[in-house]
C-alpha positions as CSV (number, residue, x, y, z in Angstrom):
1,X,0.0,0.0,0.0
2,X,0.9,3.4,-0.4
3,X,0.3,5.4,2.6
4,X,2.0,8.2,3.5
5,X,4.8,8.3,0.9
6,X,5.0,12.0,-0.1
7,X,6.3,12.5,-3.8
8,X,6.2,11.2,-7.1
9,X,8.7,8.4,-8.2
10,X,8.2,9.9,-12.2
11,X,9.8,6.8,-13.7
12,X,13.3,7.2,-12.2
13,X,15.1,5.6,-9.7
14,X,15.5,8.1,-6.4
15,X,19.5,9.4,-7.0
16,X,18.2,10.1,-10.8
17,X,15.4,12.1,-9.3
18,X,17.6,14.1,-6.8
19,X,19.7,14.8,-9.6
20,X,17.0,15.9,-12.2
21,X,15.3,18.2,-9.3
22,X,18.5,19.4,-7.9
23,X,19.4,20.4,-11.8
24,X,15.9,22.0,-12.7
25,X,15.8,24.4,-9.3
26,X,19.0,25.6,-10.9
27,X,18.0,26.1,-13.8
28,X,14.4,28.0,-12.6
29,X,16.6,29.9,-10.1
30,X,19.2,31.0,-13.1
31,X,16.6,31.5,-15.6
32,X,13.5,32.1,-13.7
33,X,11.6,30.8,-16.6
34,X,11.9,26.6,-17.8
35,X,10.0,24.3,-19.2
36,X,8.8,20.8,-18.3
37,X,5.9,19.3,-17.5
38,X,3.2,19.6,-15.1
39,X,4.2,16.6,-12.8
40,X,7.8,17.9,-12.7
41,X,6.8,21.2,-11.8
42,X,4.4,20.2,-9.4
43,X,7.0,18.4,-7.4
44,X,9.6,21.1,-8.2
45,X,8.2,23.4,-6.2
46,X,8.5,21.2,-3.0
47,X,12.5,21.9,-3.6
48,X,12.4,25.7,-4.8
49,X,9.5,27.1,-2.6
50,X,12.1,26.5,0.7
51,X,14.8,27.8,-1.0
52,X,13.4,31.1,-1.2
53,X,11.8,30.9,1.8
54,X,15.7,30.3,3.5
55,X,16.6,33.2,1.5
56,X,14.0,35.4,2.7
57,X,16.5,35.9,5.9
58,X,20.2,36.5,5.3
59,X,22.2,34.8,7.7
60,X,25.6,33.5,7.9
61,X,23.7,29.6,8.6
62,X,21.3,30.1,5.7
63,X,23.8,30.7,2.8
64,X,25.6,26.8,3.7
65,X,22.3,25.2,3.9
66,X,20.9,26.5,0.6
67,X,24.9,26.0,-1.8
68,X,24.2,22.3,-0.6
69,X,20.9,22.4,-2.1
70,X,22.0,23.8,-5.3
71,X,26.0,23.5,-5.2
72,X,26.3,26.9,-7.0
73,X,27.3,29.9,-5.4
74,X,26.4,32.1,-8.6
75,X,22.7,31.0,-7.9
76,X,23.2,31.3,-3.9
77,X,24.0,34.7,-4.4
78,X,21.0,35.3,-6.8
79,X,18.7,33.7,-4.3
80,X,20.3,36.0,-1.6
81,X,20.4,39.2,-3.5
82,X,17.4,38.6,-6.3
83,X,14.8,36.2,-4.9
84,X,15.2,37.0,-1.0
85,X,14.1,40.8,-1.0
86,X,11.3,40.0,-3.9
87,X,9.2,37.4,-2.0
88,X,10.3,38.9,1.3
89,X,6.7,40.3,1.7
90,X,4.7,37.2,0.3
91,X,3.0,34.8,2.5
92,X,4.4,31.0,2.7
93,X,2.6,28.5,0.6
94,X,4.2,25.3,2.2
């Protein structure tokens, strides 16, 4: 049975999915703009919606926690500069 297991498996074994979500939040971060489908953004935003919402406070913990979510620090600093002060005022969806 399948109670209470959160996610979609999409096909893919579960390092192949870490990989495809870790490589699409860098790409929406960088671009701000991709395309995929529906499914894939659905569960995308379970990996980029706490990414801003870690960004929305500039700390010295914070920046650490979100390069090992995205292992970029060209898009840390875009999440820390860009995205932080634009949703800073927008309620939390998750």
């Amino acid at each position: 049975m399948r109670h209470r297991k959160s996610g979609r498996q999409l096909n893919r074994n579960s390092s192949h999915r870490q990989a495809m979500f870790r490589n699409m939040a860098s790409s929406l971060l960088r671009h701000e703009v991709i395309k995929t489908t529906l499914p894939k953004a659905k569960e995308l935003r379970r990996v980029v919606e706490p990414l801003i919402t870690l960004a929305k406070t500039d700390s010295v913990a914070n920046r650490p926690l979100a390069f090992a979510r995205t292992r970029d620090n060209e898009i840390v600093a875009k999440l820390f500069n860009a995205f932080g002060p634009r949703f800073l005022n927008r309620a939390v969806r998750h």
